[in-house]
N, C-alpha and C positions, 0 to 999 in steps of 0.2 A: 185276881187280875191276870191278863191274858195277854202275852205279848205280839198276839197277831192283829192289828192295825182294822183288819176288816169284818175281825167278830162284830156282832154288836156287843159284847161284855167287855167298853173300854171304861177306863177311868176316868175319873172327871179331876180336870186340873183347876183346883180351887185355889185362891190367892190371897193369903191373910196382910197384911202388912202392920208395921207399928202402928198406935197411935188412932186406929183405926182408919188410916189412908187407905184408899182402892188402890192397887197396882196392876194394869196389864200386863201379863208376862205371856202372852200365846203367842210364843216364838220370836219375840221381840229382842233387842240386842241392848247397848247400851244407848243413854238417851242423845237426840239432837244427831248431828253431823260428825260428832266426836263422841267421846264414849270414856267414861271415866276409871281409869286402874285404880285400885290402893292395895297398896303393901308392895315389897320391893322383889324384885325375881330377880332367881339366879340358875335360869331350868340352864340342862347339858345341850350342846351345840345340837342336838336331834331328837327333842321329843316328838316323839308320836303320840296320838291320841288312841287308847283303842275302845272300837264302839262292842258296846256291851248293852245288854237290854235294862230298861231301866228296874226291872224287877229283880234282877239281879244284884245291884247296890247294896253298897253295906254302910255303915255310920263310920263319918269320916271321909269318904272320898270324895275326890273333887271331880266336877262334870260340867258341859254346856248341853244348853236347853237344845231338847230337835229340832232338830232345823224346820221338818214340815210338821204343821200342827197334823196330831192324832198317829205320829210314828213311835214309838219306844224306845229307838233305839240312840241312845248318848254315846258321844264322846267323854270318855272319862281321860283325865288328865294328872299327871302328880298336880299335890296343890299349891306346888312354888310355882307355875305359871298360871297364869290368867285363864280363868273360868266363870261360869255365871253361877251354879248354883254348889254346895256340898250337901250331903245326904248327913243328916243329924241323927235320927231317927227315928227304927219300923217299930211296930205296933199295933197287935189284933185287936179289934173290936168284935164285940160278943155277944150282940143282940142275933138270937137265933133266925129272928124274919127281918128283912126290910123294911129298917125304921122308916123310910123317906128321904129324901137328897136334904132336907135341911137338918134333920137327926144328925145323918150323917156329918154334914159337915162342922155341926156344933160337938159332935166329941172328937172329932179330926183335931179340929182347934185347939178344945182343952186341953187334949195331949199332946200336941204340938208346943204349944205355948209353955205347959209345963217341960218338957225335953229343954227347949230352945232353952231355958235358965242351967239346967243339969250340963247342958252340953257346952256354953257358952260361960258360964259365969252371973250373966246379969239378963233381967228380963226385955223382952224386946220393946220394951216403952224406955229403956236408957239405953238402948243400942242405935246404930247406925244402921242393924242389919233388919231384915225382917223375914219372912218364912212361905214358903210356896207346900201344898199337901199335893199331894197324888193319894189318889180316894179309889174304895171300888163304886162302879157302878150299880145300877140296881141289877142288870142282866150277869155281870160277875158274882154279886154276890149270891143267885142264882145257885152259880155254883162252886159257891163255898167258898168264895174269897173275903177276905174281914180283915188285910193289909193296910194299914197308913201308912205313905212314906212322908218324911217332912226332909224339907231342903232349906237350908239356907240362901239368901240373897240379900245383894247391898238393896237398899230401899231407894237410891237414887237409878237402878236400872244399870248401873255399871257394873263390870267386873271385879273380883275379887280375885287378890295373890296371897296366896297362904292357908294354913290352916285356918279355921276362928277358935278351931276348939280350945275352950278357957281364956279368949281373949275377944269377946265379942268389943267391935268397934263402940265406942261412948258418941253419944250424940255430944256435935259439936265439936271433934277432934278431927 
């Protein structure tokens, strides 16, 4: 993966959600005219956001989605204020050629899905939350990239305050 916007070897931002719901998240915010928090914040009178590429990310931090689609570059945030996504966790795939974009995204998933329990506690069919991948492309993987990132997101499109890790929301709370 390539953090310059006008390669063609960008990532494809695939979107899994629970239960098998489609979610749109290309650059979207939260849902309707309002926008839903959950969990309580208590950030310092002056947080700053600082942007950081998103390939850079590590498991655990909290971030909002870019603003322009096909940019990389996030706002990461501590995660006592309100953010869209947190980075769960990377991981290399290891098909030597280019399996195909649906390859791809079927072991993105798998391992995604599996992290999201490791990270969270419970699987994302009794969470509230559900899971966004950043994938390599076929022209990154070109050269030589084989990075999953998986993020966390509420599955209603809202914001999240807090960690999740080991406390994935329960559907219905």
């Amino acid at each position: 993966m390539r953090a310059d916007p006008s390669s063609a070897a960008r990532p494809a931002l695939i979107t899994t959600a629970a239960l098998g719901l489609l979610l749109s998240v290309a650059g979207c915010g939260g849902p309707g005219g309002h926008e839903e928090v959950v969990g309580t914040s208590t950030p310092t009178p002056a947080v700053t956001a600082e942007p950081t590429s998103i390939f850079q990310l590590a498991p655990g931090q909290c971030f909002d989605r870019p603003e322009e689609d096909g940019l990389y570059e996030v706002a990461v945030v501590p995660c006592e204020v309100a953010h869209d996504l947190q980075m769960y966790a990377l991981f290399q795939l290891d098909d030597p050629a280019w399996p195909g974009d649906d390859r791809v995204h079927e072991l993105a998933d798998d391992g995604c899905r599996e992290q999201f329990t490791t990270f969270t506690g419970s699987g994302p069919e009794e969470s509230d939350l559900g899971y966004t991948m950043y994938t390599p492309s076929e022209g990154s993987w070109s050269e030589g990239d084989r990075q999953v990132q998986c993020a966390l997101q509420l599955n209603s499109g809202g914001r999240m305050i807090g960690s999740q890790v080991g406390g994935a929301r329960m559907g219905g709370s």
